[in-house]
C-alpha positions in Angstrom: 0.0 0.0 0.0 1.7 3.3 -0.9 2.2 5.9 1.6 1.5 9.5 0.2 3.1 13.0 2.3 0.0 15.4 2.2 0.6 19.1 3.7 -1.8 20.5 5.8 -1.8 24.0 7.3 1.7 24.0 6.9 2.0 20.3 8.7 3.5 17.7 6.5 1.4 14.0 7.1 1.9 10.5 5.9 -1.1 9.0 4.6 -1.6 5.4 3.4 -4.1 5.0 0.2 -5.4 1.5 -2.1 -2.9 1.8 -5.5 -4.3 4.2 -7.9 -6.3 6.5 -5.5 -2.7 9.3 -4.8 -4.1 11.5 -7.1 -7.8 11.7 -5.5 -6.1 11.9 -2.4 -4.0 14.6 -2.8 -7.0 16.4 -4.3 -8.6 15.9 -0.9 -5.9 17.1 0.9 -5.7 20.4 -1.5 -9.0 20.6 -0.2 -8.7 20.3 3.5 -5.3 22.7 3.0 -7.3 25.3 1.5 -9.7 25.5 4.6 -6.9 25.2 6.7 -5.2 28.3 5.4 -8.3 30.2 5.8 -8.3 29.7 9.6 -4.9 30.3 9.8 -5.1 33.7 7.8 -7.8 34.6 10.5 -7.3 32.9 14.0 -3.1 32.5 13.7 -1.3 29.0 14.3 -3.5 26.6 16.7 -3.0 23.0 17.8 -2.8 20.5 15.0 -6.2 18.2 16.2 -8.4 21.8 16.5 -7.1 23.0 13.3 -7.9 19.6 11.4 -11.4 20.0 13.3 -12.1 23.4 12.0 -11.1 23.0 8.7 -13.2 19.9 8.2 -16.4 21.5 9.9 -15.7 24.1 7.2 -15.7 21.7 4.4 -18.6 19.7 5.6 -20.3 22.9 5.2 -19.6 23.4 1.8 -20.4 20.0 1.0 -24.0 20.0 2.2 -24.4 23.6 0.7 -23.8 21.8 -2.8 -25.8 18.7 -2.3 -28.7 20.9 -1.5 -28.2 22.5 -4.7 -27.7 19.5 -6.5 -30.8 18.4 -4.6 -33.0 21.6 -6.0 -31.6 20.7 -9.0 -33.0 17.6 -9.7 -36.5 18.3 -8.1 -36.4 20.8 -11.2 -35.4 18.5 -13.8 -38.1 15.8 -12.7 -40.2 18.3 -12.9 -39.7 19.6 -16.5 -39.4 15.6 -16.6 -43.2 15.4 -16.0 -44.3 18.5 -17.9 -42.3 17.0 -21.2 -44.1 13.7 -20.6 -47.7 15.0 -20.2 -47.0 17.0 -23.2 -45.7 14.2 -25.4 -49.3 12.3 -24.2 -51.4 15.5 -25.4 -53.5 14.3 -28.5 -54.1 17.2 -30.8 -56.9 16.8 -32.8 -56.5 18.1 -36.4 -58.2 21.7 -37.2 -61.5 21.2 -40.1 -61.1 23.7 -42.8 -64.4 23.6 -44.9 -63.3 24.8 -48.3 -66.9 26.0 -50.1 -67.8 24.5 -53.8 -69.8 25.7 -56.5 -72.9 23.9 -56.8 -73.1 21.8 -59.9 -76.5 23.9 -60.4 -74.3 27.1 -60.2 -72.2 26.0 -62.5 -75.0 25.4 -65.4 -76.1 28.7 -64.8 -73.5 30.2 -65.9 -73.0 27.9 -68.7 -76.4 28.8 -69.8 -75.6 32.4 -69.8 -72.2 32.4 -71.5 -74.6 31.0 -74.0 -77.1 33.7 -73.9 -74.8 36.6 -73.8 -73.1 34.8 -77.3 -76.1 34.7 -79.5 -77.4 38.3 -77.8 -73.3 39.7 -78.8 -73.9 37.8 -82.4 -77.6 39.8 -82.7 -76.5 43.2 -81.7 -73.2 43.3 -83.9 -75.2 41.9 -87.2 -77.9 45.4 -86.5 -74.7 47.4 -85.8 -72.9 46.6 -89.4 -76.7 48.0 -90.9 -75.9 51.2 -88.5 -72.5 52.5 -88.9 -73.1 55.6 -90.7 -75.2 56.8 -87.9 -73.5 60.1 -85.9 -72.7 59.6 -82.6 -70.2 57.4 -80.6 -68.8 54.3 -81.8 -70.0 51.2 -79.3 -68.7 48.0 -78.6 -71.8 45.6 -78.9 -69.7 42.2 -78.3 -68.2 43.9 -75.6 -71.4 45.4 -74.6 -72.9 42.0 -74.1 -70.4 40.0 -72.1 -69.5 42.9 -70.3 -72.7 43.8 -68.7 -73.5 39.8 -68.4 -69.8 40.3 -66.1 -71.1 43.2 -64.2 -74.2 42.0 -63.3 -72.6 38.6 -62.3 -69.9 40.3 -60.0 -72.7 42.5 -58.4 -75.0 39.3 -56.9 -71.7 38.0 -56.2 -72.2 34.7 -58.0 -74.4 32.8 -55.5 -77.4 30.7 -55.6 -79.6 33.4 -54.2 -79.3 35.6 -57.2 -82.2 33.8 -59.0 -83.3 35.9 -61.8 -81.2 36.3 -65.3 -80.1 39.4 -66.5 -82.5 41.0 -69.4 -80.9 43.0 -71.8 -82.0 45.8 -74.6 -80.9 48.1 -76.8 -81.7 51.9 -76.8 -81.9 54.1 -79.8 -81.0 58.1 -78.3 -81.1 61.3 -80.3 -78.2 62.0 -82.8 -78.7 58.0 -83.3 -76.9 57.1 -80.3 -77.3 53.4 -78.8 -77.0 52.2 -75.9 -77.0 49.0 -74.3 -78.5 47.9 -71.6 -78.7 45.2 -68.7 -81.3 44.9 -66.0 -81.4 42.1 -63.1 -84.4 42.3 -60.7 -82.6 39.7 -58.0 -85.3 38.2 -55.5 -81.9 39.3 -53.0 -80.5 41.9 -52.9 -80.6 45.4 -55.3 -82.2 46.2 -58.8 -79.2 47.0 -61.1 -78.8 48.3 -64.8 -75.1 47.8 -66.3 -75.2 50.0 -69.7 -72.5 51.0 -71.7 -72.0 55.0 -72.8 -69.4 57.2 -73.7 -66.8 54.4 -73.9 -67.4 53.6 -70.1 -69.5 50.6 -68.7 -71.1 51.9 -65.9 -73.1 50.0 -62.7 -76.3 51.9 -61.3 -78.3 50.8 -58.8 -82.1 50.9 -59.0 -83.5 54.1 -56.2 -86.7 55.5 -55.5 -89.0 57.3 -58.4 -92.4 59.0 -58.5 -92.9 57.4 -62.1 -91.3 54.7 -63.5 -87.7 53.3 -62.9 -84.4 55.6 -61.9 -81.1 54.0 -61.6 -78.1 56.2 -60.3 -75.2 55.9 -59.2 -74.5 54.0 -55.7 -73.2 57.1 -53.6 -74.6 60.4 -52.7 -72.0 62.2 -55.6 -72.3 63.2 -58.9 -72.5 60.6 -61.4 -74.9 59.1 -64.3 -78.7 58.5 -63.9 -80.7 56.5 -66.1 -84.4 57.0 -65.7 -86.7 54.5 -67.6 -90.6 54.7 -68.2 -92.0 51.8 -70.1 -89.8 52.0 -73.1 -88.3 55.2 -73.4 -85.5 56.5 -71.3 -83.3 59.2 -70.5 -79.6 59.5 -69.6 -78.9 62.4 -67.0 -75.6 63.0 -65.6 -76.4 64.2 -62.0 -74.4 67.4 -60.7 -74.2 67.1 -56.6 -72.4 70.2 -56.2 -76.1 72.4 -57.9 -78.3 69.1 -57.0 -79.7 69.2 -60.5 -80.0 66.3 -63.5 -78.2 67.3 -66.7 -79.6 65.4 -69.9 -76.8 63.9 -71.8 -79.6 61.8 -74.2 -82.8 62.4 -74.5 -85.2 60.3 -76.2 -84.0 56.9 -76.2 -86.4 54.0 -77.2 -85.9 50.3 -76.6 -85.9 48.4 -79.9 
């Protein structure tokens, strides 16, 4: 068994140890040593049994302040233990997203009027060729067609509830103007009248009248008015600013 010289507090010892354990030792007795100079740096030289008493009581004191750490330590990891474990059994259920589709009915709706709006486009350009030495401004009747079918489609909103199909006509005005009109009478919703003039397609919605039917402009500015009774209309253009309706066409007549 090898013997191993340890200094303590200044004091040299011989210490016996199992083969292999002189390095732990002399750890321990750094250790001890350390504690030992402490005492001696405040109390001055003292018997050799005392000193070895103090300077383990001081150690022992260390040694139970760091298992109670090492104690509070591992209450807090068995604890984050548990919380990880209920939170590996949590079952979380999917979230439902209910993504809408367009009713098969829908669908042949607007089939029916992509149709529609075709043959009405094909009617309106074949009177239009007979008309083109007429004054007044140029239309668009293809254009005319499909876009006030588009208009009126993307004011319902393209549900179900919009029930009733747009009707369209053509107006003759003075100087030989024409314009086109679309009306939808929704059973939801707002009266409209899409109609195409001065290169513009414009959206009214249909507003109170003492006689017959006056569509204006959805706001409480200036804008266009068009004012139906049976089949003869007018087209004002409505100045907020003097609160007066300006005629732009008079006389129109649905063909």
């Amino acid at each position: 068994m090898p013997e191993v010289s340890i200094s303590i507090g200044g004091r040299q010892f011989e210490v016996s140890c199992q083969e292999g354990e002189e390095d732990y030792l002399h750890a321990a007795a750094k250790m001890l040593d350390d504690e030992a100079q402490v005492l001696s740096d405040q109390v001055g030289r003292m018997p050799e049994a005392r000193m070895l008493l103090m300077a383990g009581l001081l150690l022992a004191d260390k040694t139970a302040s760091v298992e109670d750490k090492i104690k509070e330590a591992r209450a807090e990891l068995a604890e984050r233990d548990a919380e990880l474990a209920s939170l590996r059994n949590v079952v979380v259920e999917p979230e439902r997203i209910e993504v809408p589709v367009i009713p098969q009915s829908v669908t042949d709706s607007l089939a029916e009027m992509a149709a529609r709006a075709e043959a009405l486009a094909s009617e309106i350009e074949d009177k239009a060729r007979d008309k083109n030495s007429r004054r007044g401004p140029v239309t668009q009747p293809r254009a005319i067609a499909f876009g006030a079918t588009a208009a009126w489609w993307l004011w319902v909103g393209g549900s179900a509830l919009a029930q009733a199909m747009p009707v369209t006509a053509t107006y003759i005005c003075e100087r030989g103007v024409e314009v086109a009109v679309s009306y939808t009478t929704p059973e939801q919703g707002e009266a409209t009248a899409v109609l195409y003039v001065e290169n513009r397609m414009v959206t009214l919605v249909r507003t109170r009248a003492a006689s017959g039917a006056r569509y204006a402009w959805p706001s409480d500015g200036s804008g266009y008015v068009w004012w139906t009774k049976g089949d003869a209309a007018t087209l004002f253009w409505h100045d907020a600013a003097a609160d007066e309706d300006i005629t732009l066409y008079a006389a129109c007549q649905a063909r």
